[in-house]
C-alpha positions as CSV (number, residue, x, y, z in Angstrom):
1,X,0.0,0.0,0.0
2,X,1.4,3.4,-0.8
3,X,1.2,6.5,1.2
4,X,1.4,10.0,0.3
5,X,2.9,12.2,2.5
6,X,2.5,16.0,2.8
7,X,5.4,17.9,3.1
8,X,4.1,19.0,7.0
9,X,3.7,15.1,8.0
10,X,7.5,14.7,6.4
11,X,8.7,17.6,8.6
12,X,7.5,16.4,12.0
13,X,8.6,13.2,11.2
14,X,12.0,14.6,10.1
15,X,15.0,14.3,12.1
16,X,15.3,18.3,11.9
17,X,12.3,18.7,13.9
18,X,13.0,15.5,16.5
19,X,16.6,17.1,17.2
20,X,14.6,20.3,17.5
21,X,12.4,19.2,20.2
22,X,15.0,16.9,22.2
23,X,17.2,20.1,22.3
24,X,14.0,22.1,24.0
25,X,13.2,19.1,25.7
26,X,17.2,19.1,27.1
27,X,17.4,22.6,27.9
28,X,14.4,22.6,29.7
29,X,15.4,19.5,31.8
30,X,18.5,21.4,32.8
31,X,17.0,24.3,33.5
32,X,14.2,22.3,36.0
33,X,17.0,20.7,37.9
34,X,19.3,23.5,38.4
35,X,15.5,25.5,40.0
36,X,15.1,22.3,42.2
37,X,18.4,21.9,43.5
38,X,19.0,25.8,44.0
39,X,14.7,27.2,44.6
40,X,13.3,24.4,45.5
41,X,11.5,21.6,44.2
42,X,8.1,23.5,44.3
43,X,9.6,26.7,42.2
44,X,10.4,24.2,39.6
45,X,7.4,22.1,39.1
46,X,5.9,25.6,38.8
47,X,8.4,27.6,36.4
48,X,9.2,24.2,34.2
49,X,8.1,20.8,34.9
50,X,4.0,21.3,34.6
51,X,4.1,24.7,32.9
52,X,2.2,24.3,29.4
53,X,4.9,25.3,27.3
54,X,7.1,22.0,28.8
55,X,3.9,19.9,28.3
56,X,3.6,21.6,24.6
57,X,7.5,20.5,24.0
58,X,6.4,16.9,25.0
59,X,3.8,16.8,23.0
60,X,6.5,18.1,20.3
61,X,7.7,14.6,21.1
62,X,5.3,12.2,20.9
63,X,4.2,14.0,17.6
64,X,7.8,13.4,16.4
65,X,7.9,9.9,17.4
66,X,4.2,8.8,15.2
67,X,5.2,10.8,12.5
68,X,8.5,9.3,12.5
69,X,7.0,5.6,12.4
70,X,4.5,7.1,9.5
71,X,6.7,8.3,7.2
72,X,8.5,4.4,7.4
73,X,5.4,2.6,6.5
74,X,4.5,0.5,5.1
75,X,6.3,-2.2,7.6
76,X,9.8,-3.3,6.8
77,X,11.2,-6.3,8.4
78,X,14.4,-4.5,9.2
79,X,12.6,-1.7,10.8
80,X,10.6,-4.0,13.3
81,X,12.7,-3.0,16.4
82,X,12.3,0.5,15.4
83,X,9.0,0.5,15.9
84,X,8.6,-1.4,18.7
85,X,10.8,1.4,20.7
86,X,8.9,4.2,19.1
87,X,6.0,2.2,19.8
88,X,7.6,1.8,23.7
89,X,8.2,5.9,23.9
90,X,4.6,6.7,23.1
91,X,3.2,4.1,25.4
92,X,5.2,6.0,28.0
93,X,4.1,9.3,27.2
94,X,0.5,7.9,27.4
95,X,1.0,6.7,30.4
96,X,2.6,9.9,31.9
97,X,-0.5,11.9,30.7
98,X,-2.8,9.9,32.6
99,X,-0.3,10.0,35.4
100,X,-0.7,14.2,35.1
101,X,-4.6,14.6,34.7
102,X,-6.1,11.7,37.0
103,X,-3.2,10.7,39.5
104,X,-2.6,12.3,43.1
105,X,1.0,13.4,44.4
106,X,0.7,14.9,47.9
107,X,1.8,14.5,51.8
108,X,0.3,13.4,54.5
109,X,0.8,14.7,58.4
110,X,0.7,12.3,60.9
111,X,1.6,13.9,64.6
112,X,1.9,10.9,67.8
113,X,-1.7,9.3,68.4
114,X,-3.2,12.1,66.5
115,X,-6.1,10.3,63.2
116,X,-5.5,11.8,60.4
117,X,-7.2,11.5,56.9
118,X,-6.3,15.1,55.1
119,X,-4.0,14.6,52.1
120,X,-1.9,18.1,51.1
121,X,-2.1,18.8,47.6
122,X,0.2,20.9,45.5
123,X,-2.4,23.6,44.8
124,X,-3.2,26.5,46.8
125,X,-6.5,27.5,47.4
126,X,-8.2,30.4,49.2
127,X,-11.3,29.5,51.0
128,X,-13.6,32.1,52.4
129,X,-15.7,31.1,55.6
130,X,-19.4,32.8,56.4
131,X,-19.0,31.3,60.1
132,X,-22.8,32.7,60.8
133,X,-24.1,31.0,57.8
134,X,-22.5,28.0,57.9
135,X,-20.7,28.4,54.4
136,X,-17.4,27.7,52.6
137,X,-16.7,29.2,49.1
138,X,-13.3,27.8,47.8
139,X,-11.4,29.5,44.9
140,X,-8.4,28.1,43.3
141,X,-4.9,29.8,42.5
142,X,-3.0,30.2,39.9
143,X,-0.1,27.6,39.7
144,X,2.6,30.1,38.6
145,X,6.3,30.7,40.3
146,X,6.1,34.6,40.2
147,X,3.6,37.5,41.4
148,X,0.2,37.7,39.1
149,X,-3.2,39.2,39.9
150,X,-5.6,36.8,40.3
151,X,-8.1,39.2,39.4
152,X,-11.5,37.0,40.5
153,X,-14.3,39.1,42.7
154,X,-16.6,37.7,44.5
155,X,-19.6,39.4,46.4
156,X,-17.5,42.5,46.6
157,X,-14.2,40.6,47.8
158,X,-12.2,41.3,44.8
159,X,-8.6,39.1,44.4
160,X,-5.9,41.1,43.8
161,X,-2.2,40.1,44.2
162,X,-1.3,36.3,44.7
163,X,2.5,35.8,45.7
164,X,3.2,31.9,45.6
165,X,7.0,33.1,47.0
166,X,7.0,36.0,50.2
167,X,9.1,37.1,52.5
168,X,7.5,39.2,55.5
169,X,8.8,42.7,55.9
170,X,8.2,44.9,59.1
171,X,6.0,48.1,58.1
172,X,3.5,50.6,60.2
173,X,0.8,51.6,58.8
174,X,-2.2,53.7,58.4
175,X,-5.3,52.1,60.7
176,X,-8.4,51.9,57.9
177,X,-11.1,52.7,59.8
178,X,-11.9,55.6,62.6
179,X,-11.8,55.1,66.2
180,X,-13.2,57.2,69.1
181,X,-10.9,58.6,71.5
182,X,-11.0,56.3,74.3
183,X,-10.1,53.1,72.1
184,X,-6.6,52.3,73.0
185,X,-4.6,51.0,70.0
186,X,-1.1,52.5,70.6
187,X,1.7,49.3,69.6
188,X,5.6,49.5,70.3
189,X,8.8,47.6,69.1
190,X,11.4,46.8,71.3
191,X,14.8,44.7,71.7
192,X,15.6,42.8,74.6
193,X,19.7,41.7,74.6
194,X,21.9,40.3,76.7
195,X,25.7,39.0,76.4
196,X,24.1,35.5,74.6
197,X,20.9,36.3,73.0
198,X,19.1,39.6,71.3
199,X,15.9,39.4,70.5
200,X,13.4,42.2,68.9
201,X,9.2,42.0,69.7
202,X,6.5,43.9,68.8
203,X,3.5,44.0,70.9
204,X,0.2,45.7,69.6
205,X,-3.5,47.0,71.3
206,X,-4.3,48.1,67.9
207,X,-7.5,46.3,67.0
208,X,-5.9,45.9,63.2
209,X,-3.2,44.5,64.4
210,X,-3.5,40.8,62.6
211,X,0.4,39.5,63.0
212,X,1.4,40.8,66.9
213,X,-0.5,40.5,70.0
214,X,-0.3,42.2,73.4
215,X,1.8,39.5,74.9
216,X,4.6,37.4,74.7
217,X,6.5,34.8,76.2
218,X,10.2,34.6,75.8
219,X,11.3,31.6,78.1
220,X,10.6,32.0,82.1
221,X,9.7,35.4,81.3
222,X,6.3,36.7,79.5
223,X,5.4,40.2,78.5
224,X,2.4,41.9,78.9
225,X,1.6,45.1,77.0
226,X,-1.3,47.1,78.8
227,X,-2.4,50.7,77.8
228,X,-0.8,53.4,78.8
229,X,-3.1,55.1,81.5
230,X,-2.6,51.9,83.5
231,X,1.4,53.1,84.0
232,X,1.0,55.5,86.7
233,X,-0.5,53.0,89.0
234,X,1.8,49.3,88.0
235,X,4.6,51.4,90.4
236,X,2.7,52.3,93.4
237,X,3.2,49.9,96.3
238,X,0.2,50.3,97.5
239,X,-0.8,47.4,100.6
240,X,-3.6,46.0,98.5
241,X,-1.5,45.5,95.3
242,X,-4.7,46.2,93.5
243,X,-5.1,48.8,90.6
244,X,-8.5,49.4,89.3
245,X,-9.1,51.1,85.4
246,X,-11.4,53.3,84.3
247,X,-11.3,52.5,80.2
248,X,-13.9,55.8,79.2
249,X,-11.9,58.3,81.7
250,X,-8.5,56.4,80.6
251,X,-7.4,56.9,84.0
252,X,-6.4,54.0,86.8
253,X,-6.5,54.6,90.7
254,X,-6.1,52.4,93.4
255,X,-9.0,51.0,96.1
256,X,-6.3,53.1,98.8
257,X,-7.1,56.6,97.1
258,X,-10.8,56.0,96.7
259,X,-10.8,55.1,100.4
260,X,-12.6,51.7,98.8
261,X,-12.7,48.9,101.2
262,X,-11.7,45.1,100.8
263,X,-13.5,42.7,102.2
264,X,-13.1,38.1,102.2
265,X,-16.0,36.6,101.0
266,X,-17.0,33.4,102.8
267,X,-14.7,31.5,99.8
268,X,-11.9,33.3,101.0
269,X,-11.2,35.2,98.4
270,X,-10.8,39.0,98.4
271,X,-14.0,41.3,97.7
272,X,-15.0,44.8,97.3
273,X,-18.1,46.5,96.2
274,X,-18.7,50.3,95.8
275,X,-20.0,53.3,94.2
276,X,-18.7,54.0,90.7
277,X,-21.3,56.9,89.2
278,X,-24.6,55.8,89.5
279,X,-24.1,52.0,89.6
280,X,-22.4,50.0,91.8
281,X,-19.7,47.9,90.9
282,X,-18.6,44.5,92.6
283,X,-15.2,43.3,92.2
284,X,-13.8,39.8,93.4
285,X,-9.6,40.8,91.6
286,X,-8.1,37.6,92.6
287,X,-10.7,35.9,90.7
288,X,-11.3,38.0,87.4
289,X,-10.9,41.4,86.2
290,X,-14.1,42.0,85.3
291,X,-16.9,43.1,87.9
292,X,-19.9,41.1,88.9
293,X,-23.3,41.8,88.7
294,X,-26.3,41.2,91.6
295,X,-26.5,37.4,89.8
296,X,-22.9,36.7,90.5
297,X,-22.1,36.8,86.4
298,X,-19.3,38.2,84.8
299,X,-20.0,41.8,83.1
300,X,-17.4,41.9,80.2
301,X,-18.8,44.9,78.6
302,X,-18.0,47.1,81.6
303,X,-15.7,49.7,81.3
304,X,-14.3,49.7,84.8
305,X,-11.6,46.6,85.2
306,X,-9.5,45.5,88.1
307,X,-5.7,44.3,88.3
308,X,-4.4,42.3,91.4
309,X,-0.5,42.6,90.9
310,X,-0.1,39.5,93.5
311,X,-1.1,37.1,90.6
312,X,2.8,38.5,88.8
313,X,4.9,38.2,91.5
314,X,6.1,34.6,91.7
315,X,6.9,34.3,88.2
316,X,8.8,37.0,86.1
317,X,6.3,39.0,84.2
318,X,7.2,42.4,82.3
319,X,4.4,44.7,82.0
320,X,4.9,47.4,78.8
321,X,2.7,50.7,78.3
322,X,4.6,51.9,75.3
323,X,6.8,54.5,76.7
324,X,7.1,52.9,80.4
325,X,7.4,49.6,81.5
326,X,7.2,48.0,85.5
327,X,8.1,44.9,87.2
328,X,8.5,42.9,90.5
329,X,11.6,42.9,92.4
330,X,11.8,39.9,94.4
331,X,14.3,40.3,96.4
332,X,13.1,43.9,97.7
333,X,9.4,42.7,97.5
334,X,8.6,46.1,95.7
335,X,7.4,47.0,92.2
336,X,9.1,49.7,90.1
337,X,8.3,51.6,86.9
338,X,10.6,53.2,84.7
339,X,10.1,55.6,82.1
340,X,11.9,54.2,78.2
341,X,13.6,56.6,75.9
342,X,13.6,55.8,72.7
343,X,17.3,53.9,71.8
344,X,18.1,54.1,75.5
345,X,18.6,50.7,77.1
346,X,16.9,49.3,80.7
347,X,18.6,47.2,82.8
348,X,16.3,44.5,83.8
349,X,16.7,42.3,86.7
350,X,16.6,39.0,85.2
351,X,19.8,37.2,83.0
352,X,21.1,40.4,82.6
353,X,18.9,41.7,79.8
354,X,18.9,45.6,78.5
355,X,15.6,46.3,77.3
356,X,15.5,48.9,74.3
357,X,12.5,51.0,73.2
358,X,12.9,51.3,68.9
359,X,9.8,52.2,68.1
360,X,6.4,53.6,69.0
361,X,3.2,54.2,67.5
362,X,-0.1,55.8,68.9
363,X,-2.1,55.2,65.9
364,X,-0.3,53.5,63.3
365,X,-0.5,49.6,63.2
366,X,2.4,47.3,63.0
367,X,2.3,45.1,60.3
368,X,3.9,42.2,58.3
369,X,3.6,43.1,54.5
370,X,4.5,40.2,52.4
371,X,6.8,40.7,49.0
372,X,7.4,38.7,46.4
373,X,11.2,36.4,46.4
374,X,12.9,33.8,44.5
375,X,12.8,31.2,46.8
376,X,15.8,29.7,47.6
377,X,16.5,26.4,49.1
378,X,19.3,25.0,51.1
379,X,20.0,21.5,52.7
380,X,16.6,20.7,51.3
381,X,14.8,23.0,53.6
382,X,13.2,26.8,52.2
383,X,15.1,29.4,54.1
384,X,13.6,32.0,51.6
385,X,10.4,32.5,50.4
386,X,8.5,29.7,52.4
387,X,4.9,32.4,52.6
388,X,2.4,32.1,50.4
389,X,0.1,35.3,50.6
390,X,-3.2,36.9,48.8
391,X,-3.9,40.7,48.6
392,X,-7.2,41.3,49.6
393,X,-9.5,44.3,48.3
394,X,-12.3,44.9,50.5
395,X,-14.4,48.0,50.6
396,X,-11.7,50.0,49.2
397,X,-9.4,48.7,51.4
398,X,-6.2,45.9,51.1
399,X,-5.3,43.3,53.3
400,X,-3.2,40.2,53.1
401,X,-4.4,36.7,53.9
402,X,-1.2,34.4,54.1
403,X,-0.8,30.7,54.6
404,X,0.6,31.2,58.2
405,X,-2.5,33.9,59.2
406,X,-5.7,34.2,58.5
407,X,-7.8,37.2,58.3
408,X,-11.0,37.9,60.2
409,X,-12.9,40.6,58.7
410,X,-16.4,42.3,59.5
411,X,-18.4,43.3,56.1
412,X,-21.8,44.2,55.7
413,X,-22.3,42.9,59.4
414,X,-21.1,39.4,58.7
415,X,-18.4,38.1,59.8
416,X,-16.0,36.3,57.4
417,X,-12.8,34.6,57.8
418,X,-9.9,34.1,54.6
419,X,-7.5,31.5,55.0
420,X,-5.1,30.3,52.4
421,X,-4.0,26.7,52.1
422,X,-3.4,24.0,50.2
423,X,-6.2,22.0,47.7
424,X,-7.2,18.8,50.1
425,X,-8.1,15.0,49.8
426,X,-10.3,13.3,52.3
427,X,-9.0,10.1,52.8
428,X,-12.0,7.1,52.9
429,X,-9.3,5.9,55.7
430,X,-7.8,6.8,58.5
431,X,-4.3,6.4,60.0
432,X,-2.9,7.3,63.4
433,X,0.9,7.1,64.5
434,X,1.9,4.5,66.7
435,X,5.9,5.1,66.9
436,X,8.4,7.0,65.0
437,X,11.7,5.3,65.1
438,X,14.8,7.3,63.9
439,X,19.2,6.1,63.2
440,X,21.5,8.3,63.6
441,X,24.8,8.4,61.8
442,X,27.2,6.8,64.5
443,X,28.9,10.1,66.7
444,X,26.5,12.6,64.8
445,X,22.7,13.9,65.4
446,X,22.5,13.3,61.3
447,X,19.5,10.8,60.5
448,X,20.5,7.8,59.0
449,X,17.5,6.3,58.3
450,X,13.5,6.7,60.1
451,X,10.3,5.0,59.7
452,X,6.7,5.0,60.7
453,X,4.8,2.0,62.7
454,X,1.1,3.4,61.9
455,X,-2.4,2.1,62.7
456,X,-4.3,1.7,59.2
457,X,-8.9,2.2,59.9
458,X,-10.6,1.2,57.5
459,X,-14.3,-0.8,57.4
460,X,-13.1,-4.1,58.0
461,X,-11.2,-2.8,61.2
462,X,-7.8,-1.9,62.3
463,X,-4.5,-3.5,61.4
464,X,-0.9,-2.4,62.0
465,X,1.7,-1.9,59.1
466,X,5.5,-0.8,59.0
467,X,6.5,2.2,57.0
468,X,10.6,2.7,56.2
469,X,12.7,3.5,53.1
470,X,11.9,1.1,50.2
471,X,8.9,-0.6,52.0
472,X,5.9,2.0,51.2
473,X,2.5,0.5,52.1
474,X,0.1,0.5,49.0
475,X,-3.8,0.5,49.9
476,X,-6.9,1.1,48.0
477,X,-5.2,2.3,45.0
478,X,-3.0,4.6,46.9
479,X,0.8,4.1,47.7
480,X,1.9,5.6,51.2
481,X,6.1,6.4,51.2
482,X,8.3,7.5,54.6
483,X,9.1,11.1,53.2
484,X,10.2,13.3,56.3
485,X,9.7,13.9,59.5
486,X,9.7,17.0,62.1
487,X,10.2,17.3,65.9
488,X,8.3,19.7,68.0
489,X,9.4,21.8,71.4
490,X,8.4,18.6,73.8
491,X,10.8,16.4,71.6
492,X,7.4,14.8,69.9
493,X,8.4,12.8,66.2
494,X,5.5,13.9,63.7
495,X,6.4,11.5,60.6
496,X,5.6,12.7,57.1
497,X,4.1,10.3,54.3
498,X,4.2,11.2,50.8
499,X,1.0,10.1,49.2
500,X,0.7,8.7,45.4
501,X,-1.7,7.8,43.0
502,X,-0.3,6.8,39.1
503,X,-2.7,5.4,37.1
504,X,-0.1,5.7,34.2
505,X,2.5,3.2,36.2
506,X,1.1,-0.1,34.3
507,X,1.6,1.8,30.8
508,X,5.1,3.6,32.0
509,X,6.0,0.2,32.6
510,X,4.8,-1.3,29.8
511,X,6.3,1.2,27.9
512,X,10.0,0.5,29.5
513,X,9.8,-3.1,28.2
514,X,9.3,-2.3,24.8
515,X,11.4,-0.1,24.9
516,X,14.3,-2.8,25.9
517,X,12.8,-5.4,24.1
518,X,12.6,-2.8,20.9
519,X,16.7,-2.3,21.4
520,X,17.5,-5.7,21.4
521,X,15.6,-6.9,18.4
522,X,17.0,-3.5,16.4
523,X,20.7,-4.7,17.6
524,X,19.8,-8.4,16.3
525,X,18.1,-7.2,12.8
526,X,21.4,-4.9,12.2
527,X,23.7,-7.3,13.4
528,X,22.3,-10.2,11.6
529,X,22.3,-7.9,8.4
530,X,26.1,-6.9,8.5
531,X,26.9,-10.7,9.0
532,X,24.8,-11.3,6.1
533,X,26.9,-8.7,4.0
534,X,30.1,-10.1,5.3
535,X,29.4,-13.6,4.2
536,X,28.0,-12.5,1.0
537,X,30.7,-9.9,-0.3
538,X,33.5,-12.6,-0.7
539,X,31.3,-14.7,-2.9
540,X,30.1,-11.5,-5.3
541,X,33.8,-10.5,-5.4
542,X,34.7,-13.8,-6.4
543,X,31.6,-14.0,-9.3
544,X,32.7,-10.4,-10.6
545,X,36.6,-11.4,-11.0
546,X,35.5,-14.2,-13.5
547,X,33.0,-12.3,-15.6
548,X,35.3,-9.9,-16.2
549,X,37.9,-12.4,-17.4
């Protein structure tokens, strides 16, 4: 049978175009592996490896490799092996396509005696929670290595900036919506330091502030950061050691100036009950801080509060207002308040720590604003550009929802919530881990090798199954791999299971055979045919000599 060939099908089955595209194909490859071993493996699945011009370059391929078997039909026995590889390469490229569009590559968490089910995808996702309504809407991100606007709006939530690689930078800015004079939102930055350690903090009342709160806790010692009308009074030694607030007057006094007596209830504990305007006002301060109404409940809403100091006196405990700060000196059994200047260090009286003012806002709200970096990645961990973050455009005004903080906002009277994570599978299983066992090179803290001993749930029940290094356990389709682990403060193993679905495998595999088998026959057919000629050539050089004579 003969075939006519256009000049195109000639082309793309032409050893031009299949250098062309294994050249791409090369390039592309070196490219990819010099982003995973130097940005991260992440950066490079989305910059390379599953961008669509690499898929369009492999589909360069496989056109090259039918065309090439077209253009050498019909079948020639001498070309049998040839076509069994390209037969083997397209098989494989099948095989990786289903692999792409219907298989599942992600990780699974499993923390000590904790059931777990989730399976973390690759994609990120940004899912926006209506807690008073009960709903979720979910909306998918672009796959892409670099900053892009996303550019989706929803209900009046419009998407703007998506940064798949961020850094956190330090900022103040401008508060976004008014406030009445007797809302305290003031927020500071300071640096403790000592002749080991030097830490900076920031500590916040503004009610914008999303990445710092009002306190802290940096070892045996936590921070408090209170507003600063309550300063005057954290220094006064009064014999109570109780300081009460007045939020509307911004003001504090003590129950010793107000001539305010203190009485034990029948419990024990201290109580006092007085005249406060037109109301009265009914404190227990070793108890709580809010007053009590004639029912014995807790009235939150008040604007009168009361501090007993006795509660901070065992443990050290560091109260801020900004510009002053107080403590408890033990061994004097005295409190103290000391004015800060900005730049000027405090001596403190534990470890030998200075404590440094560096900056201070009234109004202005401290903030972590993500920017967009190259990644980068070293001993296989991200020390750059491990935050994912979204701008958010709401009402005229931007925030930015990250994958390490969400963001609670208040729109049209409802409250919503944005958090940004990773696309999820719900397991029809569940595991829990049992014991994580880790080898350490001999002399060093390096791992040498871990695995997981996991308790598999399913329908028919539990069972037990061993998890290590080229023993994955394979279930319901899915195939579970030892992939990492991590340790938290208490010392606590949480062991990391990679998670894989390839429906491609049987064809990949398939695909590898013929691909062997292919090579060997096209070996044997071009062996066998120079043996042929060197067996023949003697004869016909023979049969030629005597014609001629």
């Amino acid at each position: 049978m003969n075939f006519n060939f256009t000049k195109i099908e000639r082309t793309l089955g032409g050893l031009k175009f299949a250098v062309i595209i294994l050249t791409l194909f090369a390039l592309g490859m070196i490219v990819g592996t010099f982003f995973e071993s130097y940005y991260g493996t992440d950066f490079a699945n989305r910059t390379v490896y599953k961008t669509w011009f690499f898929m369009l370059i492999q589909a360069g391929m496989g056109i090259s490799i039918v065309f090439a078997v077209f253009v050498r039909l019909p079948p020639k026995k001498r070309l049998y092996g040839f076509y069994t590889i390209h037969a083997g390469l397209v098989t494989i490229g099948a095989g990786s396509f289903m692999t792409y569009y219907a298989g599942v590559d992600g990780s699974l968490l499993l923390p000590p005696n904790t059931p777990n089910r989730e399976v973390i995808l690759s994609d990120d996702v940004l899912k926006i929670r209506f807690p008073d309504e009960g709903r979720v809407v979910s909306f998918k991100l672009p796959y892409t290595g670099f900053a892009t606007r996303v550019g989706e709006t929803y209900q009046g939530i419009e998407l703007g900036r998506y940064l798949p690689f961020a850094d956190k930078n330090f900022k103040w800015i401008k508060e976004k919506r008014s406030y009445s004079n007797i809302d305290t939102r003031h927020s500071s930055k300071y640096s403790v330091a000592n002749e080991m350690v030097a830490q900076e903090f920031t500590l916040s009342l503004h009610p914008e502030s999303v990445d710092y709160e009002s306190t802290l806790t940096m070892g045996p010692l936590t921070v408090h950061y209170l507003p600063e009308s309550l300063a005057p009074c954290f220094g006064r030694n009064n014999p109570s050691k109780l300081i009460l607030w007045d939020r509307t007057k911004s003001e504090c006094f003590t129950p010793e100036e107000r001539d305010i007596s203190i009485q034990k209830a029948e419990s024990g504990n201290r109580f006092l009950a007085f005249n406060h305007g037109d109301k009265v006002m009914a404190f227990f301060p070793d108890v709580s801080p809010w007053p009590f109404n004639e029912q014995k409940q807790v009235e939150r809403g008040a604007n009168l509060r009361i501090f007993s100091k006795t509660l901070f006196e065992e443990k050290p405990n560091l109260f801020l207002f900004g510009k002053t700060s107080a403590y408890y000196i033990a061994d004097e059994e005295k409190w103290t308040s000391h004015e800060l200047t900005k730049g000027k260090p405090l001596q403190l009286p534990w470890m030998g720590f200075d404590l440094v003012l560096e900056e201070h806002s009234d109004k202005d709200v401290p903030a972590n604003i993500p920017e967009g970096v190259l990644p980068i990645q070293k001993n296989n961990e991200m020390i750059k550009g491990n935050t994912r973050s979204l701008e958010l455009i709401v009402q005229g005004n931007s925030y930015w929802v990250s994958n390490d903080t969400p963001v609670q906002l208040l729109i049209n009277g409802k409250r919503v919530v944005f958090s940004l994570q990773k696309e999820s599978l719900t397991l029809p299983f569940e595991f829990v881990l049992t014991q994580f066992k880790m080898d350490k090179d001999p002399g060093t803290n390096r791992p040498a090798s871990y695995e997981s001993f996991v308790r598999l749930f399913t329908e028919d029940g539990p069972s037990n199954h061993h998890i290590y290094m080229n023993n994955p356990l394979k279930h319901s389709g899915f195939t579970f791999y030892q992939a990492s682990y991590s340790q938290d403060r208490q010392g606590n193993y949480s062991s990391t299971l990679s998670v894989n679905v390839d429906p491609g495998r049987p064809f990949k595999y398939a695909g590898s055979l013929m691909l062997v088998l292919g090579s060997m026959w096209h070996y044997w057919l071009n062996f066998r045919k120079k043996k042929k000629k060197k067996k023949v050539t003697p004869l016909m050089a023979a049969l030629q000599e005597e014609d001629l004579a």
